[in-house]
C-alpha positions as CSV (number, residue, x, y, z in Angstrom):
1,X,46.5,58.8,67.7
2,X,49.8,59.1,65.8
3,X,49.9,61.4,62.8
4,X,52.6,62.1,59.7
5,X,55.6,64.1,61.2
6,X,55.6,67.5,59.8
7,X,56.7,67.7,56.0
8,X,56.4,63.6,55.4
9,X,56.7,62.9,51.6
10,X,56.0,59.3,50.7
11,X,57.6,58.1,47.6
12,X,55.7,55.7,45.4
13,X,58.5,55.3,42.1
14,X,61.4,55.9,41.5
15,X,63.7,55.1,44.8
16,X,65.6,52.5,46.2
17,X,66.0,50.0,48.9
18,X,68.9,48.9,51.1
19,X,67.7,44.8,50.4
20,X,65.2,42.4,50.6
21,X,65.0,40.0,53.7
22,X,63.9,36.9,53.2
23,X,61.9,34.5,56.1
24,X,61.1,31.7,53.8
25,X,63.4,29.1,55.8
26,X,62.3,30.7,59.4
27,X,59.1,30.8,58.9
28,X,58.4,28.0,57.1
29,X,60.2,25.7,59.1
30,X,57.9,27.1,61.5
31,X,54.8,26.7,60.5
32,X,55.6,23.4,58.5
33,X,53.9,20.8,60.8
34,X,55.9,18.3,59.9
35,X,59.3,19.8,59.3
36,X,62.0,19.6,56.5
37,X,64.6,18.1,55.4
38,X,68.2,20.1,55.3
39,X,69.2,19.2,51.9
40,X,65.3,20.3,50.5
41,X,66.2,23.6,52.5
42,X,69.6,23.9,51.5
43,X,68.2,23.9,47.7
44,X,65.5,26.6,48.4
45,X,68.1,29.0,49.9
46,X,70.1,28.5,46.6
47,X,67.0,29.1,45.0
48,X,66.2,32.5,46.7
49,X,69.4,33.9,47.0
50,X,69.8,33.1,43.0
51,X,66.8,35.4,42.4
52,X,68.7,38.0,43.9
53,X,67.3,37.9,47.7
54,X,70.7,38.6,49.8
55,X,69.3,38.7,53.5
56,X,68.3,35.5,54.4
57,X,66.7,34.5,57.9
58,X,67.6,30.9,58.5
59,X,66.3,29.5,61.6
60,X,65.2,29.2,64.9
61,X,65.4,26.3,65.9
62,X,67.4,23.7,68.1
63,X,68.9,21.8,65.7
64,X,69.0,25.0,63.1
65,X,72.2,26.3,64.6
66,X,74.3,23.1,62.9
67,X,72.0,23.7,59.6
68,X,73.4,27.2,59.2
69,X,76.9,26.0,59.8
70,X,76.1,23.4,56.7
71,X,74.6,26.7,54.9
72,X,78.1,28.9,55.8
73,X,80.0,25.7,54.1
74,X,77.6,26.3,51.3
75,X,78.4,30.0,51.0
76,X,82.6,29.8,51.8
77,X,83.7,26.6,51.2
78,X,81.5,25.4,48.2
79,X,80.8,28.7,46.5
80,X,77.0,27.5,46.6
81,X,75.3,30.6,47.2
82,X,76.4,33.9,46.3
83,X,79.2,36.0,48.2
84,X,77.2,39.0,49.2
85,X,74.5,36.9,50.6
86,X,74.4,37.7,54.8
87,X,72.6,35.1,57.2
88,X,70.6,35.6,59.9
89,X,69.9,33.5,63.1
90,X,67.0,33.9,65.2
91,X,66.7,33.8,69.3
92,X,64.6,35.5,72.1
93,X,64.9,36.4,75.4
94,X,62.8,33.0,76.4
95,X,64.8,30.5,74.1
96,X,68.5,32.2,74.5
97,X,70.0,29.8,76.4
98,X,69.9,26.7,74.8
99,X,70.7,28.6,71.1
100,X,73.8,30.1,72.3
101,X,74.5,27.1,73.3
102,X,74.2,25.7,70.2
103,X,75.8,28.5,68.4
104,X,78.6,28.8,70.3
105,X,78.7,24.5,69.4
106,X,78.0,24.1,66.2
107,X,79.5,27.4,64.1
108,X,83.4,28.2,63.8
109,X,84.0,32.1,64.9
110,X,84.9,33.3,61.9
111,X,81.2,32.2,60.5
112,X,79.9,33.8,63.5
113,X,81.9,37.3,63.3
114,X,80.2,37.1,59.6
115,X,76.3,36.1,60.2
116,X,74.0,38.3,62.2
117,X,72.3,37.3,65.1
118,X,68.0,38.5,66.1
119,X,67.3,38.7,69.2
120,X,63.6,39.6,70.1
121,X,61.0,39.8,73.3
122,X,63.7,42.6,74.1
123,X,61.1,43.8,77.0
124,X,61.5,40.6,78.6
125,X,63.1,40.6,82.5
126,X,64.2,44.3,81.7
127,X,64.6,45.3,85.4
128,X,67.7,42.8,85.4
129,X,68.9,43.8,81.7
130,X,68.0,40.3,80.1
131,X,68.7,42.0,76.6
132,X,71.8,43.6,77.4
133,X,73.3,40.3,79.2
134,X,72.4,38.4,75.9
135,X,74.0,40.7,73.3
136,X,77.0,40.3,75.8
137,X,76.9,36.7,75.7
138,X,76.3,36.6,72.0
139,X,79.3,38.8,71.1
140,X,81.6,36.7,73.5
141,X,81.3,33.7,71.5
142,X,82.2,35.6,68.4
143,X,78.9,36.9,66.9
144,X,79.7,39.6,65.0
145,X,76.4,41.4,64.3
146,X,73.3,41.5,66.1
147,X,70.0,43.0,65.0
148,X,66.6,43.5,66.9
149,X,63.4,41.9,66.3
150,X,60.2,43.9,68.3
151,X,57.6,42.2,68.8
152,X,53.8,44.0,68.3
153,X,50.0,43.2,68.6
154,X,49.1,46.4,66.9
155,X,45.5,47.1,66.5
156,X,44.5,49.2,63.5
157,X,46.1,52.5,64.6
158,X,49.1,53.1,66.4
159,X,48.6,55.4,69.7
160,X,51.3,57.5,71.1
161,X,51.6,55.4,74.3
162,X,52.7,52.3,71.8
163,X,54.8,54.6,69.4
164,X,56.3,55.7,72.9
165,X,56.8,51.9,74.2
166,X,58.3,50.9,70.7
167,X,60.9,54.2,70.7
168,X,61.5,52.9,74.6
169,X,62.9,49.6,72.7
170,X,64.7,51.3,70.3
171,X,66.9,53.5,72.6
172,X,67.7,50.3,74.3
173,X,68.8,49.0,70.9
174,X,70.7,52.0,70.4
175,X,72.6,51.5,73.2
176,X,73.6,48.3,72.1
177,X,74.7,49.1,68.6
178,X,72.1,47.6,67.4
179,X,70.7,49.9,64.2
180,X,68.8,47.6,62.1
181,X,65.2,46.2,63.7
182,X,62.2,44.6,62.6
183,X,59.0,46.0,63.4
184,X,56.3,42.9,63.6
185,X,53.2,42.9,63.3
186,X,53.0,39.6,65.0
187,X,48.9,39.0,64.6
188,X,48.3,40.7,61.4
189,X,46.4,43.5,62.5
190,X,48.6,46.5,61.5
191,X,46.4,48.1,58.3
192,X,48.1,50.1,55.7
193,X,47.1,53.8,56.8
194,X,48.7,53.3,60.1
195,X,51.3,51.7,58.9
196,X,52.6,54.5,56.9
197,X,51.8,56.7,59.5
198,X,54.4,54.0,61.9
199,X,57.1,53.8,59.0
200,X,57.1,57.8,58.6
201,X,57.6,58.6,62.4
202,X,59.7,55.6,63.3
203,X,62.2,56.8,60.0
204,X,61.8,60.3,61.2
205,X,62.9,60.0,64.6
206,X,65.4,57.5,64.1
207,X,67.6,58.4,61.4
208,X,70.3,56.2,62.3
209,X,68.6,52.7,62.0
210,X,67.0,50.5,59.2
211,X,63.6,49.4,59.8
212,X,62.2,46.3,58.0
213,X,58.2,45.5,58.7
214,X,58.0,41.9,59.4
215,X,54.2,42.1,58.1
216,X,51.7,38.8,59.2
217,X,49.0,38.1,56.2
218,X,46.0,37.3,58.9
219,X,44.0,39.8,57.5
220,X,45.1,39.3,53.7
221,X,47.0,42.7,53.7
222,X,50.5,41.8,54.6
223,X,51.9,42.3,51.0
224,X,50.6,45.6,51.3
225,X,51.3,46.7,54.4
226,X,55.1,45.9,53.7
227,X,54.8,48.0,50.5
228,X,53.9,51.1,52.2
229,X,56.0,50.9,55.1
230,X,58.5,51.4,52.4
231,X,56.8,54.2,50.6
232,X,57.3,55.7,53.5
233,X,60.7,55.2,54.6
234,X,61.9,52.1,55.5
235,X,65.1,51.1,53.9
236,X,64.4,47.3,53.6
237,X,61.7,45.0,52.6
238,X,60.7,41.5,54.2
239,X,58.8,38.4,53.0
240,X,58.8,34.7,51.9
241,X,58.4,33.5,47.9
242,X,54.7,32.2,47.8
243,X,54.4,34.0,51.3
244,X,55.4,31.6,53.4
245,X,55.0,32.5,56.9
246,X,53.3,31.6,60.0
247,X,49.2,31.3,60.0
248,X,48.4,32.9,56.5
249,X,51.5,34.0,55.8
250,X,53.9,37.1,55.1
251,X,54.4,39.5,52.2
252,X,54.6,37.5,48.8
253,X,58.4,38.5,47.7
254,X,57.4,37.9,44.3
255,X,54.4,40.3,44.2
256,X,56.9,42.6,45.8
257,X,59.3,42.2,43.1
258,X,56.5,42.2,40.3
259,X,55.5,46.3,42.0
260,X,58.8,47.0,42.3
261,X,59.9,46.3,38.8
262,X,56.5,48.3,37.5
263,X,57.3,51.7,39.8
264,X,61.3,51.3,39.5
265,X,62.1,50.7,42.9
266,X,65.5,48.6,42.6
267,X,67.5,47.0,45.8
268,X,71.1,47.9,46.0
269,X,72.1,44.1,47.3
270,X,71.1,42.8,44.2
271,X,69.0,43.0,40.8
272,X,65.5,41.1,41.4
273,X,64.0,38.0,38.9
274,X,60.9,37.5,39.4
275,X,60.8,34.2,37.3
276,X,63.2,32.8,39.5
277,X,61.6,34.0,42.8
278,X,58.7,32.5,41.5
279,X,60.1,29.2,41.0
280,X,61.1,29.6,44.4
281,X,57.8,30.0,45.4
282,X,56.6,26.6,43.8
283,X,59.6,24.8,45.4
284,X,59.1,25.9,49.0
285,X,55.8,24.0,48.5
286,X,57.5,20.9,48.3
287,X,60.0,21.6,50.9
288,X,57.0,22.2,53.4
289,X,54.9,19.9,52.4
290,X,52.3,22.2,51.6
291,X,49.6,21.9,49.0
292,X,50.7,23.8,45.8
293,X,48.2,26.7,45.3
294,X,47.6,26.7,42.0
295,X,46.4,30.6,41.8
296,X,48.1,32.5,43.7
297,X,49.5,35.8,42.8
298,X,52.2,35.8,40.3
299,X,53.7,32.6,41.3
300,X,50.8,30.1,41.3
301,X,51.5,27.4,38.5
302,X,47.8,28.4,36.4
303,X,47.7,32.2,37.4
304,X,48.8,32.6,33.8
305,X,45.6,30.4,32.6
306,X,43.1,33.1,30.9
307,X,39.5,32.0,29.8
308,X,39.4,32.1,26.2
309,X,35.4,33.4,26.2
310,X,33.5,35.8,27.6
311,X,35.1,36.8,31.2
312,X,38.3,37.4,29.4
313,X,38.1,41.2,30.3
314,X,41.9,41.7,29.7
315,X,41.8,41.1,26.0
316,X,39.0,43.2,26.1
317,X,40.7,46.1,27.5
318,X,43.7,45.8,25.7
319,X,46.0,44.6,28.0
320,X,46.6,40.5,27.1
321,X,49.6,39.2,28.1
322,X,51.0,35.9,27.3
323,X,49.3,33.8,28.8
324,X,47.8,29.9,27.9
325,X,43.8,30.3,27.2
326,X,41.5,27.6,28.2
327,X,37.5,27.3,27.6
328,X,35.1,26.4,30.3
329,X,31.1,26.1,30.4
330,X,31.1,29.5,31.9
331,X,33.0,30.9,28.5
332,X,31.1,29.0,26.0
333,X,29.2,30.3,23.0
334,X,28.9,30.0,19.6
335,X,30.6,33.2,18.6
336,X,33.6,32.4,20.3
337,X,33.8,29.2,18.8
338,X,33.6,31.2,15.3
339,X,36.0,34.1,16.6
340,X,38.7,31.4,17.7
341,X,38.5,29.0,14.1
342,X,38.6,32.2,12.0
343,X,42.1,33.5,14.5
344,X,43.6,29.8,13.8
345,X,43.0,30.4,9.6
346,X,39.3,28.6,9.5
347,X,37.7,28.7,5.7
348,X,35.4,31.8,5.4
349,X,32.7,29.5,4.4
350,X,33.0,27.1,6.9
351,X,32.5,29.8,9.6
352,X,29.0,31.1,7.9
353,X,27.5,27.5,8.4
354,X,26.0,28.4,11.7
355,X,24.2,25.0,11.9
356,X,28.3,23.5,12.0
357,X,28.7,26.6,14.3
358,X,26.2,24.7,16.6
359,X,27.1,21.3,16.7
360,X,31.1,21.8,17.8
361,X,29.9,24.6,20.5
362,X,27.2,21.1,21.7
363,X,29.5,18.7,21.1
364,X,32.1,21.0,23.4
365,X,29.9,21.3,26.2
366,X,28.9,17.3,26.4
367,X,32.9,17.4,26.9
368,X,33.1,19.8,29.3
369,X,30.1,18.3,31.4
370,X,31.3,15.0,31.3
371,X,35.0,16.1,32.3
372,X,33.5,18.1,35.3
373,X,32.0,15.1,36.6
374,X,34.8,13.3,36.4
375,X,37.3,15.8,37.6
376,X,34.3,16.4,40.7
377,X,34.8,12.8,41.6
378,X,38.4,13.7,41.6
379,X,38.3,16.4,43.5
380,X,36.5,15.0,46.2
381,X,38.9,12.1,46.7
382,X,42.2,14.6,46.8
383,X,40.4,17.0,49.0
384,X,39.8,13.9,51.6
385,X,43.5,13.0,51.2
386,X,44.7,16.7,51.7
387,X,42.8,17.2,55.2
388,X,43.9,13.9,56.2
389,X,47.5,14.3,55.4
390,X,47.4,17.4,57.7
391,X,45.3,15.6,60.6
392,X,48.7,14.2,62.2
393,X,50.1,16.8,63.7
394,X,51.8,16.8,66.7
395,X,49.5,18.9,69.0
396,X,50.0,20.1,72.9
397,X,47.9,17.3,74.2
398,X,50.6,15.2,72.6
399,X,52.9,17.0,75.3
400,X,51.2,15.3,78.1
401,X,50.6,12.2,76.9
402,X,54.5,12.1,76.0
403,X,55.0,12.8,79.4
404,X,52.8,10.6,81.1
405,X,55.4,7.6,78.7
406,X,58.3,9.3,80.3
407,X,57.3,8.8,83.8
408,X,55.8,6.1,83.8
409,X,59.1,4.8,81.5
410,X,61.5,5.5,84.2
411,X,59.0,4.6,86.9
412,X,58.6,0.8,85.4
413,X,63.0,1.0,84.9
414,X,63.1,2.1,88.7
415,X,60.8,-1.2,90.1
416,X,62.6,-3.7,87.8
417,X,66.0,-2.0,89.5
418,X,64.8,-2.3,93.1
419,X,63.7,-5.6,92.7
C-alpha cells in the first residue's frame, strides 16, 4: 500500500487555499430528476458566487452550453456576478462530440478564451490519443483553458498500481498543459486515512499542478474526506452548498466554510460567508425540487432549534449559542418549567407553589400530546406526497418504450405514404 512521502507535514490551521470549486449547478442538475429551470439556476449561481465561491462548475449537459453563454452575459454584460468569478464546462471522452459542438454554437470566442473547459474518462481510446485530439479540438474553437477531471472507484486504500495508473494520467495531462485536475472519488469509497495519504504523494510528486478532491458523500464521509485532502496539500477545495451532488451528495461547502473560519484557513479568490452560503444551500432546494432538510449541518432551516430541557447538553457545558429553544415531551419536567418562569422575571412566590408548578408542566404535556397527534396525521399525509412526487421519473425502461413510439411513428407515416 501507499504510505506518506518522506518528511510529510499536514497542516491543520493556519494556511491558505488557492479557491473553492463549486459543483452545485453540475451536479445538481444532474441528479435533479426532473431538471431546472435557467432563470432558478441563474439566481443560485448569484447566490454562490456572492458568498464568495469564485470557481463555479456549470454544466454538462446538451442544452447547458447556451445556459453558460446566458451566465457569461450575466458576468460581462450585466455585471450580475462578480468579475473574478471563472466558469467551468464539463465534457468526456464519451460525450465530446456533440458538446463541442454546442460550444463552439452557442458561446462567442472571447467567452470561450475566458471559461475553462473539463474534460474527463481521459483513459478512454488512448491507443488513438482520444484525449489529446479533444484538447486540440477544444482549443481550435477558442477554449482558452482546459483542466482534467480523473475519474476513480477507489476502495479504502490506495495501492501503488492505482497511484501508478493515476500519475500515468497525470503525465498525459502534463503534456497537455493541463496543471489543475480533479481527483474523484466517483463511488464514495475513498476514506480519510488514504486520502491524506493520496493528497500527500499526488502534491509531492507533482509540484506543478493543483489538485481538488471531487469527494462523493456515499458513505457519509465526503465532507471530510475533502478536508483532509487539503490538510495535506491540495491547493483547492470542492463541494455544493447543502451538498448537492450526485447519490448522497458531495462536501457541504458550508460546513467547509464553518471549519475553515474556526482553524483560519482563508481562500485567496475570495473572503467566505457562511450565512450567505447557507442561504444558498436552502435555495438550491427549491431550484432542484428537492425536499428541504430541515437539520442538516449548518444550513438546515431548524439546526439552530435547541431543546429547552433536559438534552440541552450545550448549555450545560457552557457553550450556548444563539439559538431559538423549543420544549418537547422528551424535555419536560417540572424544574424546568420553574428554571425557565424564574429566567423570564416569575414572582419568587409564585415559583415555590409546586402544586401551580404541577398543573402548567400537565397542562403542557396534554398540549404537546395532542399536537403530536395532530402533527403525526400530518406527517403521514406529506410523507405519502413526497415519495409520490419522486415516483415519475423518467427511468431506462422509459428508453425503450420511447423507442418502440418512434418506430412504430415513422412506420405508421411510411404505410399512409405508400398507400
Amino acid at each position: 500500500m501507499l504510505s506518506f512521502p518522506e518528511g510529510h507535514q499536514p497542516r491543520y490551521n493556519d494556511f491558505s487555499i488557492r479557491a473553492i470549486s463549486d459543483e452545485t449547478l453540475r451536479e445538481g442538475g444532474e441528479r435533479a430528476p426532473f431538471g431546472a429551470d435557467d432563470s432558478r439556476k441563474l439566481r443560485l449561481i448569484e447566490a454562490v458566487t456572492g458568498a464568495g465561491v469564485t470557481d463555479i462548475d456549470v454544466g454538462s449537459g446538451i442544452t447547458e452550453a447556451a445556459f453558460v453563454r446566458n451566465v457569461l452575459d450575466a458576468k460581462y454584460l450585466m455585471g450580475r456576478i462578480p468579475e473574478q468569478t471563472e466558469f467551468s464546462f464539463n465534457l468526456t471522452l464519451k460525450t465530446w462530440e456533440p458538446l463541442c459542438e454546442q460550444l463552439e454554437r452557442n458561446i462567442p470566442r472571447e467567452y470561450l478564451k475566458e471559461m475553462y473547459v473539463s474534460i474527463g474518462m481521459i483513459e478512454i481510446d488512448s491507443e488513438n490519443k482520444l484525449f489529446e485530439r479533444v484538447a486540440e479540438r477544444l482549443r481550435s474553437i477558442g477554449v482558452g483553458r482546459l483542466r482534467s477531471s480523473l475519474l476513480n472507484a477507489f476502495s479504502g486504500t490506495v495501492d501503488e498500481d492505482k497511484y501508478a495508473h493515476l500519475n500515468d494520467q497525470i503525465e498525459r495531462c502534463r503534456q497537455q498543459g493541463i496543471s489543475l485536475v480533479r481527483i474523484n472519488d466517483s463511488v464514495g469509497t475513498l476514506l480519510p486515512d488514504a486520502t491524506a495519504i493520496l493528497a500527500a504523494n499526488l502534491v509531492h510528486d507533482n509540484p506543478d499542478f493543483n489538485f481538488y478532491l471531487h469527494g462523493h458523500n456515499d458513505r457519509g464521509i465526503g465532507t471530510a474526506n475533502s478536508l483532509v485532502s487539503v490538510f495535506h496539500g491540495f491547493q483547492m477545495i470542492e463541494g455544493g452548498v447543502a451538498g448537492v451532488g450526485n447519490r448522497a451528495g458531495l462536501a457541504e461547502l458550508e460546513s467547509i466554510a464553518t471549519v475553515f473560519a474556526e482553524r483560519n484557513i482563508t481562500v485567496d479568490a475570495a473572503e467566505l460567508d457562511i450565512e450567505k452560503l447557507s442561504a444558498a444551500a436552502r435555495l438550491s432546494e427549491e431550484v432542484f425540487l428537492a425536499t428541504p432538510d430541515p437539520y442538516r449541518a449548518v444550513s438546515g432551516f431548524l439546526v439552530e432549534n435547541e431543546n429547552a430541557g433536559i438534552v440541552n447538553v450545550p448549555d450545560y457545558l457552557g457553550v450556548s449559542r444563539p439559538v431559538d429553544y423549543f420544549l418537547n415531551r422528551i424535555g419536560l419536567f417540572p424544574v424546568y418549567i420553574k428554571q425557565i418562569l424564574a429566567e423570564a422575571g416569575a414572582d419568587p412566590v409564585m415559583l415555590k407553589d409546586d402544586e401551580l408548578i404541577q398543573q402548567i408542566y400537565v397542562r403542557l404535556a396534554e398540549q404537546m400530546d395532542e399536537l403530536y397527534q395532530q402533527k403525526r396525521v400530518e406527517y403521514d399525509r406529506l410523507a405519502a406526497q413526497i415519495k409520490a412526487f419522486y415516483a415519475d421519473m423518467v427511468r431506462l425502461n422509459d428508453v425503450q418504450t420511447t423507442a418502440l413510439e418512434v418506430i412504430r411513428e415513422r412506420a405508421d407515416r411510411a404505410t399512409v405514404v405508400g398507400v
